[in-house]
N, C-alpha and C positions, 0 to 999 in steps of 0.2 A: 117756718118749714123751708119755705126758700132760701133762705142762709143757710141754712142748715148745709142743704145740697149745694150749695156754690161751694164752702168752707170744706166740703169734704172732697171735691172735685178739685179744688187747689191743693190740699193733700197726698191725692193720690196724683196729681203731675208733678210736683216737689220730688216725692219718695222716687218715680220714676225716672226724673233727674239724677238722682244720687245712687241710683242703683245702673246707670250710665254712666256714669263718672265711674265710678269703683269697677265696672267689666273693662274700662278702657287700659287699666293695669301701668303701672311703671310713672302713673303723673301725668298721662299724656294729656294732652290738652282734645277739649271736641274736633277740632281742625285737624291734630293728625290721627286720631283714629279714624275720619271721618277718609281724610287721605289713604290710610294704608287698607281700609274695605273697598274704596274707589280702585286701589290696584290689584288687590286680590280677585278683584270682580271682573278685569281684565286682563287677567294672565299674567301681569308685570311682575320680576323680580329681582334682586338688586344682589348687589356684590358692595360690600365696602374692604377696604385696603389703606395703611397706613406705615408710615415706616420711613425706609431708606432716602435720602432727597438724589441720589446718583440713579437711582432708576426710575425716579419720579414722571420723568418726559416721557421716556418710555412706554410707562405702565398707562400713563396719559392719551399716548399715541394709540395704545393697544386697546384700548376702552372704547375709542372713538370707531376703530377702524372696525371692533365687536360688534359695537351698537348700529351698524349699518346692517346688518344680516340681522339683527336682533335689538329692533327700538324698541320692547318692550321692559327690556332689563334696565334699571336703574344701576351706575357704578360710580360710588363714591371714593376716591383716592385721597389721602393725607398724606404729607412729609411728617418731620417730628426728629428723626430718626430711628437707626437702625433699632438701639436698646428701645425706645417706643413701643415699634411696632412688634417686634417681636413680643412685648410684655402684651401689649394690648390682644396679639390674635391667642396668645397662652391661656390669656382670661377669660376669651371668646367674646370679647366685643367689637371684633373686628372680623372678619372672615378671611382676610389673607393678612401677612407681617411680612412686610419685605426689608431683607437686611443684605448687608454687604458682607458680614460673616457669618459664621457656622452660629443656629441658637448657643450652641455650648460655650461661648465665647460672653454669650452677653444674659446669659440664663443661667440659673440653678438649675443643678440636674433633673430634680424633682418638675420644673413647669417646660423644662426642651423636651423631656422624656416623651410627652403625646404629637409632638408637632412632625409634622411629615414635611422635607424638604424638596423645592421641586427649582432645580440649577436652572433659570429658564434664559441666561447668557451668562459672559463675560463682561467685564468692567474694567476699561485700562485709566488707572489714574497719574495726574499728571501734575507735577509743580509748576505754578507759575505768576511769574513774576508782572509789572510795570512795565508797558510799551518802552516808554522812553528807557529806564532800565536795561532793556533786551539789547538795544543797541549798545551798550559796553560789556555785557553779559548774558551772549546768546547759549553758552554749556558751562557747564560744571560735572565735574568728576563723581561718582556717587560717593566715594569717601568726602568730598565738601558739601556734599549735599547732606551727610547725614551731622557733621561736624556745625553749618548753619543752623539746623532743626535742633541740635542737642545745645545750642548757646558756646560753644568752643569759637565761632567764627561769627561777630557778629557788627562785621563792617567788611561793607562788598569791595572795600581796597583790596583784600586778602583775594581775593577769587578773578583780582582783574578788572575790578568795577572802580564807580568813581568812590572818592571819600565821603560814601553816604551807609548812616547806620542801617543792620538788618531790622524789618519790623515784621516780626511772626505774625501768619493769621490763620489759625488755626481751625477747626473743629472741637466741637467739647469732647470729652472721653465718651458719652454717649455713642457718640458717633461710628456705625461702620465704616463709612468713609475714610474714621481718622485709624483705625482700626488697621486696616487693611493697608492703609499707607503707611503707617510705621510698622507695620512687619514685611514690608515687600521693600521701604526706599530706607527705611533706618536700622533696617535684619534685628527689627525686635527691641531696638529704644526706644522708649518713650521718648516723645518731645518735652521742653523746657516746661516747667512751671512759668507762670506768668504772662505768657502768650496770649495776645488779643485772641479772643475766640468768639465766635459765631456760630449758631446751629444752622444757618440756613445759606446753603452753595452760592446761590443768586450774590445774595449780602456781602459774602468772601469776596466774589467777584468784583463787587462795587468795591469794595476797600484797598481791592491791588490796584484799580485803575486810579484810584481818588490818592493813593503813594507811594512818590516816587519809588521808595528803598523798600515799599512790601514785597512778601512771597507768602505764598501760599498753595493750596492743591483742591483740585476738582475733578471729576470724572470726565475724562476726554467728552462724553457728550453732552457737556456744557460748553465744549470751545467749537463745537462745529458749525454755528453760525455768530459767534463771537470773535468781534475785532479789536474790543476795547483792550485787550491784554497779549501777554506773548506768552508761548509754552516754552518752557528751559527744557532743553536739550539735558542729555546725559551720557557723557564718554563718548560723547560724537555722535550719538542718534538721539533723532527728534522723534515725540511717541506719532505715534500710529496704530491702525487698525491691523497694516502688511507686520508693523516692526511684533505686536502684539503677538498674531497667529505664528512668525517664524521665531520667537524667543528671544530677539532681541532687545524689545524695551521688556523692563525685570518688573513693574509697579501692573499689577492684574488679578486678579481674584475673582471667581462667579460670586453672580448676583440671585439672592436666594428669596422663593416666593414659599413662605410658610404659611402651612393649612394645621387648624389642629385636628387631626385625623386623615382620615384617605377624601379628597375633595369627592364631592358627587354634582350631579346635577348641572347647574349652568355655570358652578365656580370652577368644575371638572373643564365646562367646555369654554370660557376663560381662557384658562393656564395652558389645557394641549392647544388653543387658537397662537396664541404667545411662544409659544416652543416649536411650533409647525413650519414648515418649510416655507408657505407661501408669507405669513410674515417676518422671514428673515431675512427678504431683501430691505424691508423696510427699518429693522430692526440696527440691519449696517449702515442705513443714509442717518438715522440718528446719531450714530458713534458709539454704539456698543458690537459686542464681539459675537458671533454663533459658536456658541460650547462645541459644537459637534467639528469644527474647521479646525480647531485647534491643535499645534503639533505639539503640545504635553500639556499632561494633567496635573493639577494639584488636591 
């Protein structure tokens, strides 16, 4: 009789088991259901975001500066890029998709159709070359500039530089980044087939200073505490945040935070913290642009 009752008491904490597993839904393991009742039971709630790497710092900076008024929000950011995240927040696995371009651009009409777009700045993007480089080739013309990218020029003798060949280092077509640079520096040509490419700004980075005769492009706020590299000048002006807002430098396009639907809640209060006046001074020491400063719209 006693076995009896052990063997059915093992039973019925077995079946309990398994009927625990199966409520935790999606595979979750005991530890993170265990975690996300620990946060629900504490008010805590989370934003994840994924996407664009040109507003990545950014969006970084702005999570930080959230989460001081608000430590109980958990906020996840991912690069990947633009086409990423924009696919990922379409699917709703992500709650915001930050891109460099319009969804319509990197989407089927069918999955941009539900995304609500929210401009929360500007993005001045910038070519650039090898320190040592700079110094025999501080500007180029935009016609040479688009003539390098398209493979028509590709030996910086032609531009004034030493007899060293040009080495592209591009962005994947993924890319907003690359996106938005070849409709703003190449008026809508595609760059060369064959071009080193990289999906991640950092990496670029590393690959112009590591040679000599590379070029490449980044979002001005990747150079604002960067000294390993030089920014190319165009027709005489160097980019900037001044040359940006008065029309000067031509390479700019807003940086776009997609929600599928109208945000509500804490992702509502996120995006308006992000676009609000008091983080726009912070928003400029990074190296992006406040939409609202801007003398023309695109």
């Amino acid at each position: 009789m006693k076995k009896r009752m052990i063997a059915m008491t093992l039973i019925a904490a077995l079946s309990l088991g398994v009927l625990a597993g199966c409520g935790g839904g999606g595979g979750e393991t005991e530890g993170s259901a265990t975690e996300a009742e620990s946060s629900s039971n504490s008010g805590a709630q989370s934003i994840t975001a994924s996407g664009s790497t040109a507003i990545l710092p950014l969006a970084k900076a702005a999570a930080d500066e959230f989460k001081k008024d608000n430590p109980d929000v958990s906020i996840t950011i991912n690069g990947g890029g633009s086409g990423s995240g924009l696919k990922q927040v379409a699917e709703g696995t992500v709650d915001i998709g930050n891109s460099d371009v319009a969804a319509e651009e990197k989407l089927d009409e069918s999955m941009a159709k539900d995304l609500v777009d929210h401009k929360v700045c500007v993005i001045t993007m910038v070519p650039i070359i090898n320190k040592d480089l700079a110094k025999d080739v501080p500007n180029v013309t935009k016609d040479q500039l688009k003539d390098i990218f398209t493979g028509k020029i590709t030996n910086w003798k032609d531009v004034g530089g030493p007899d060293e060949e040009i080495v592209l280092i591009v962005r994947p077509k993924t890319s907003g980044t690359r996106a938005l640079f070849e409709k703003y520096a190449l008026d809508g040509e595609s760059g060369i087939d064959g071009a080193l490419e990289t999906d991640d700004s950092g990496s670029l980075l590393q690959n112009i200073t590591d040679q000599k005769g590379a070029i490449g492009y980044v979002a001005y706020s990747y150079l604002v505490n960067n000294q390993d590299v030089a920014a190319l000048s165009i027709d005489g002006v160097a980019p900037s945040l001044d040359a940006t807002y008065n029309g000067e430098w031509p390479i700019w396009g807003y940086e776009h935070m997609y929600t599928k639907g109208a945000p509500d809640g804490v992702i509502k209060e996120y995006l308006d913290f992000i676009m609000g006046e008091e983080f726009g001074k912070t928003l400029e020491e990074k190296g992006y642009n406040v939409t609202s400063k801007m003398k023309e719209e695109r």
